[in-house]
C-alpha positions as CSV (number, residue, x, y, z in Angstrom):
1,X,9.7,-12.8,-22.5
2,X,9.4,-11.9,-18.9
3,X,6.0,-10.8,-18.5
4,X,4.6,-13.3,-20.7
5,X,5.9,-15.5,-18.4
6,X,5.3,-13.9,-14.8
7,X,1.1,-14.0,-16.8
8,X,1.5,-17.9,-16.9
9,X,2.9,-18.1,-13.4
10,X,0.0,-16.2,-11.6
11,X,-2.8,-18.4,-10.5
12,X,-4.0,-15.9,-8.7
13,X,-7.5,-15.3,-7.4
14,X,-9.5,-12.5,-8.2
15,X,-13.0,-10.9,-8.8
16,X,-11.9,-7.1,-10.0
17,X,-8.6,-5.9,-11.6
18,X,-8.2,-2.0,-12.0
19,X,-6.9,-1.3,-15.4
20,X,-4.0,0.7,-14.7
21,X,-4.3,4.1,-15.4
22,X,-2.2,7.3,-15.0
23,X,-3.2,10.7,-12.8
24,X,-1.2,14.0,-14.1
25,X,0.9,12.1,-17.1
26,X,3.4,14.7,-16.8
27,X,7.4,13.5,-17.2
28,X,7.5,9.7,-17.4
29,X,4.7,7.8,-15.1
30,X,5.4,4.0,-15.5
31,X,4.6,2.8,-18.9
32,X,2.0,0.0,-19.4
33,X,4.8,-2.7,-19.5
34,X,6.4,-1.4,-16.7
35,X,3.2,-1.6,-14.4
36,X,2.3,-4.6,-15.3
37,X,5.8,-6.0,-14.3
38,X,5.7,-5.0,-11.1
39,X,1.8,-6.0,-11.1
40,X,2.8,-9.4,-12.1
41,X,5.7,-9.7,-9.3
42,X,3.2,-8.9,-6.3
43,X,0.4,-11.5,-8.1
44,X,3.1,-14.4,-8.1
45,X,5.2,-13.6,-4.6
46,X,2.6,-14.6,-2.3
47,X,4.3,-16.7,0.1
48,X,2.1,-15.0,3.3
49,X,-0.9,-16.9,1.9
50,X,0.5,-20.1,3.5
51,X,2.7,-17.8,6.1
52,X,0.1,-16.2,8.2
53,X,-1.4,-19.7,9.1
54,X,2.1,-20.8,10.0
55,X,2.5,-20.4,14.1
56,X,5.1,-19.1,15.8
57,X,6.1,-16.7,12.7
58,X,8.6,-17.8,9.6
59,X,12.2,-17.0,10.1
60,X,12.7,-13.0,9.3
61,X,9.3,-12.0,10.5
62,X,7.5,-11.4,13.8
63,X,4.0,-11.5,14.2
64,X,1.7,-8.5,15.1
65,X,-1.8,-8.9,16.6
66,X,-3.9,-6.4,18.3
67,X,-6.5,-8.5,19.9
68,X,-8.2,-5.2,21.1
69,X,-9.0,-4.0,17.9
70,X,-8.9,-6.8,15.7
71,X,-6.3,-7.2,13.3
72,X,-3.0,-9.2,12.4
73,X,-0.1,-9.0,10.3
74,X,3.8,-10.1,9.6
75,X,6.2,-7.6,9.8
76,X,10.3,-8.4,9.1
77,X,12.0,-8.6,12.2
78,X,14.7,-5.8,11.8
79,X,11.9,-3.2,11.5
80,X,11.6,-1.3,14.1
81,X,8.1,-0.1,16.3
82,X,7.6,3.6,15.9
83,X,5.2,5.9,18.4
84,X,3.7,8.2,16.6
85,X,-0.1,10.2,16.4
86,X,-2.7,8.9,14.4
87,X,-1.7,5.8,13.2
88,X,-2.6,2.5,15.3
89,X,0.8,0.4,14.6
90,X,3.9,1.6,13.0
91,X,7.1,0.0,11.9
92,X,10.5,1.5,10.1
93,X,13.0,-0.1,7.9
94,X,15.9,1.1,10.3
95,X,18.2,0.6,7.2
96,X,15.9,2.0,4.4
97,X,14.1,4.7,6.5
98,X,11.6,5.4,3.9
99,X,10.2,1.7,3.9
100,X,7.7,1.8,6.5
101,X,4.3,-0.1,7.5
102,X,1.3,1.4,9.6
103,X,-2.3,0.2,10.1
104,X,-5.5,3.1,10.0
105,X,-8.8,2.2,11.4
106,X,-12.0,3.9,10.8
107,X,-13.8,5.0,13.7
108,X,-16.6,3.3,15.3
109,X,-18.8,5.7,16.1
110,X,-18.6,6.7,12.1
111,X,-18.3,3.6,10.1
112,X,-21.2,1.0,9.4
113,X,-19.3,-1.4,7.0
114,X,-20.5,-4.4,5.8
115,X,-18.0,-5.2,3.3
116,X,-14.6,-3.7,1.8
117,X,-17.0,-3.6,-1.3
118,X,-18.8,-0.8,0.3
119,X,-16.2,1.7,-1.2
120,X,-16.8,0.8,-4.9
121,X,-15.2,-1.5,-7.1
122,X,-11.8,-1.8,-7.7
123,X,-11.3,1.3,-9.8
124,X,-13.3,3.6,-7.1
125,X,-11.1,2.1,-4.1
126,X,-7.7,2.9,-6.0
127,X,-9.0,6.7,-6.7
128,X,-10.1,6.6,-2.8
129,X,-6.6,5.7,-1.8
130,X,-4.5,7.8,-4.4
131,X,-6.9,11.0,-3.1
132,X,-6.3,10.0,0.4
133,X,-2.7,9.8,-0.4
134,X,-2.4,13.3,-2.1
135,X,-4.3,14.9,0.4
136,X,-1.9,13.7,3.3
137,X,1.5,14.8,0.8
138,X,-0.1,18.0,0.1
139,X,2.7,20.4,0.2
140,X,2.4,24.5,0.9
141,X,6.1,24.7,-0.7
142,X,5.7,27.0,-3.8
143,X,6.9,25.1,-7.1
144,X,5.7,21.5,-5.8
145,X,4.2,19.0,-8.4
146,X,2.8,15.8,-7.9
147,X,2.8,13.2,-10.3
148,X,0.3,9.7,-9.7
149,X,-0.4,6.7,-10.8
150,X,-2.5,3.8,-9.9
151,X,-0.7,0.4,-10.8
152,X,-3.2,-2.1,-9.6
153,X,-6.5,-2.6,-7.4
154,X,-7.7,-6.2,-6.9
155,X,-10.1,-7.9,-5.0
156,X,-8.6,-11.1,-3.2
157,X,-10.6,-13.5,-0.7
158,X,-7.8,-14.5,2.1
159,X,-7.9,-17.9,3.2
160,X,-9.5,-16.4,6.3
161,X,-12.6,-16.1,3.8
162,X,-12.6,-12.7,4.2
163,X,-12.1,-10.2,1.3
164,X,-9.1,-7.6,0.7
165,X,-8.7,-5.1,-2.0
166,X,-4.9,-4.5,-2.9
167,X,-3.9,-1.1,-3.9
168,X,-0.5,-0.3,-5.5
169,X,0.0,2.9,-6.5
170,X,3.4,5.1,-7.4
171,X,3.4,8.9,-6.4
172,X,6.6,11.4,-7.5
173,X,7.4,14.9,-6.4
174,X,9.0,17.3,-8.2
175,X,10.2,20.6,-6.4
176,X,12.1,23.9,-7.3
177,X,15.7,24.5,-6.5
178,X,14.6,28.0,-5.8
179,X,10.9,28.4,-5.0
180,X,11.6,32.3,-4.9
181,X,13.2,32.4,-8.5
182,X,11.8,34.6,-10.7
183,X,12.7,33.5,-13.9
184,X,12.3,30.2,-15.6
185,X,16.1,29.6,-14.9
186,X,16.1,30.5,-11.6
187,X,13.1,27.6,-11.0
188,X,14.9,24.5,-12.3
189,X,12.4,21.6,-11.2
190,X,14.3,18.5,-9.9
191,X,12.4,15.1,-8.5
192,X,12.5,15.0,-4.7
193,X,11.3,11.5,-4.1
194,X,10.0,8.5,-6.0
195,X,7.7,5.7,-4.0
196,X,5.5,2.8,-4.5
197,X,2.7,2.9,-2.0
198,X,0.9,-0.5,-0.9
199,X,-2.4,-0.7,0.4
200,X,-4.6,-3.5,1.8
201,X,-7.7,-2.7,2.9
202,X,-10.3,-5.2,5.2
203,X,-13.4,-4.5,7.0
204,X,-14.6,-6.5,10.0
205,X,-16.6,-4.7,13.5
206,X,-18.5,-2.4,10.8
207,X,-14.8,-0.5,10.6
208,X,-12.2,0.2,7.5
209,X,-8.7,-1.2,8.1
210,X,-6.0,-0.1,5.8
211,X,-2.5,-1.8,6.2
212,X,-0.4,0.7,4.4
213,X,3.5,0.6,3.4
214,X,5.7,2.4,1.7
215,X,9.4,2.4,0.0
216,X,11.7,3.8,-2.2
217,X,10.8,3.0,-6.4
218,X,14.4,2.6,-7.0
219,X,14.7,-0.2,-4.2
220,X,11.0,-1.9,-4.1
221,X,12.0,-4.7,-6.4
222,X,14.8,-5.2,-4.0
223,X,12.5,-6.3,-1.0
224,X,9.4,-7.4,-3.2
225,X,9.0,-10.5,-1.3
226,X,8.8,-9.2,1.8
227,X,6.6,-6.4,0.9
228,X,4.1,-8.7,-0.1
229,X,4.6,-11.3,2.6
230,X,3.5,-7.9,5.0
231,X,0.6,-7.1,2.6
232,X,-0.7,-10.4,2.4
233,X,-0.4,-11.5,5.9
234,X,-2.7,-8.9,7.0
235,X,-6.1,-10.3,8.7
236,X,-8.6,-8.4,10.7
237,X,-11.2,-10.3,12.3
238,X,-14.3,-9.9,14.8
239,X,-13.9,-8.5,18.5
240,X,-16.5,-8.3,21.4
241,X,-18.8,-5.2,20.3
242,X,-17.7,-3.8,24.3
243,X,-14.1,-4.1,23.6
244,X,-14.5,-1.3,20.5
């Protein structure tokens, strides 16, 4: 039994796990077996844990650090950097184009963190993330429906001895084939796209960092291991208070 045996096989460490639970349960969200499995996959594929001490990089990844801000992470080395507004670092997938990785940072003038436990426990940080989420997807397209889930959120001291919280979450859209259509028949609903969203989020300098990436459902178990060598390869650490 697969599961069964991916539960034997995690050793991993803990202090809060998010019972999953389902947002609009409309049309097939991920059944309880099913989020568990891919739960289970991320909890035993941790190969960053040893990775991100490891200098230079591992083969397949290149290291990101912004000194000036604070923060660390692996990224695979056929990604590509992308310039874009509002997001500190960003990198594509250039042959999956909607896999993708970016960092937020709170603001300093507006954040006072102490800890990443300042948002809640684990449940309160994956509703804080899945809101965040749907509020950046939100569509003015007539005949768009959302469908949300959150799959895990887990506490997780790195060995830097700082802690993470590690958000999984899946998010569908569904959209008309003619938003104009007057009758049921003229509005068939078809699903536009289907992806698993990864969050880790760290707080150091009194500000909120959020590693977030996201890919394709149909392909994530494809590039698991990667995925999670990124997410748990992320570090943020302490700068000089004049350098914020």
């Amino acid at each position: 039994e697969f599961t069964t045996t991916m539960r034997t096989m995690s050793a991993r460490t803990e202090t809060t796990r998010a019972s999953p639970r389902a947002h609009t349960c409309v049309g097939g969200p991920w059944t309880r077996r099913q989020a568990m499995h891919a739960a289970l996959i991320l909890s035993v594929v941790r190969p960053a844990e040893v990775l991100a001490r490891t200098t230079p990089p591992p083969p397949g990844y290149r290291l990101h650090r912004d000194r000036l801000d604070g923060y660390t992470y692996l990224y695979p080395k056929d990604w590509l950097p992308v310039t874009t507004a509002g997001a500190d670092s960003f990198y594509r997938n250039q042959n999956n184009l909607e896999e993708n990785l970016f960092v937020d940072i709170s603001s300093p003038s507006s954040s006072n963190y102490a800890s990443v436990k300042d948002l809640g426990n684990g449940d309160d940080i994956g509703k804080r993330v899945l809101d965040q989420y749907l509020v950046e997807f939100m569509s003015t397209r007539l005949g768009v429906r959302r469908e949300s889930e959150v799959v895990e959120s887990t506490f997780r001291e790195a060995p830097d001895g700082k802690l993470y919280c590690d958000v999984m979450l899946r998010l569908k859209s569904y959209v008309n084939n003619n938003q104009y259509g007057i009758t049921p028949e003229e509005r068939v609903q078809y699903l536009e796209w289907d992806r698993i969203l990864l969050a880790t989020l760290g707080v150091a300098n009194r500000r909120l960092y959020q590693l977030r990436v996201q890919t394709p459902t149909a392909t994530f178990f494809d590039d698991v291991e990667r995925l999670q060598t990124v997410r748990d390869s992320f570090r943020v650490m302490e700068v000089e208070e004049d350098e914020l």
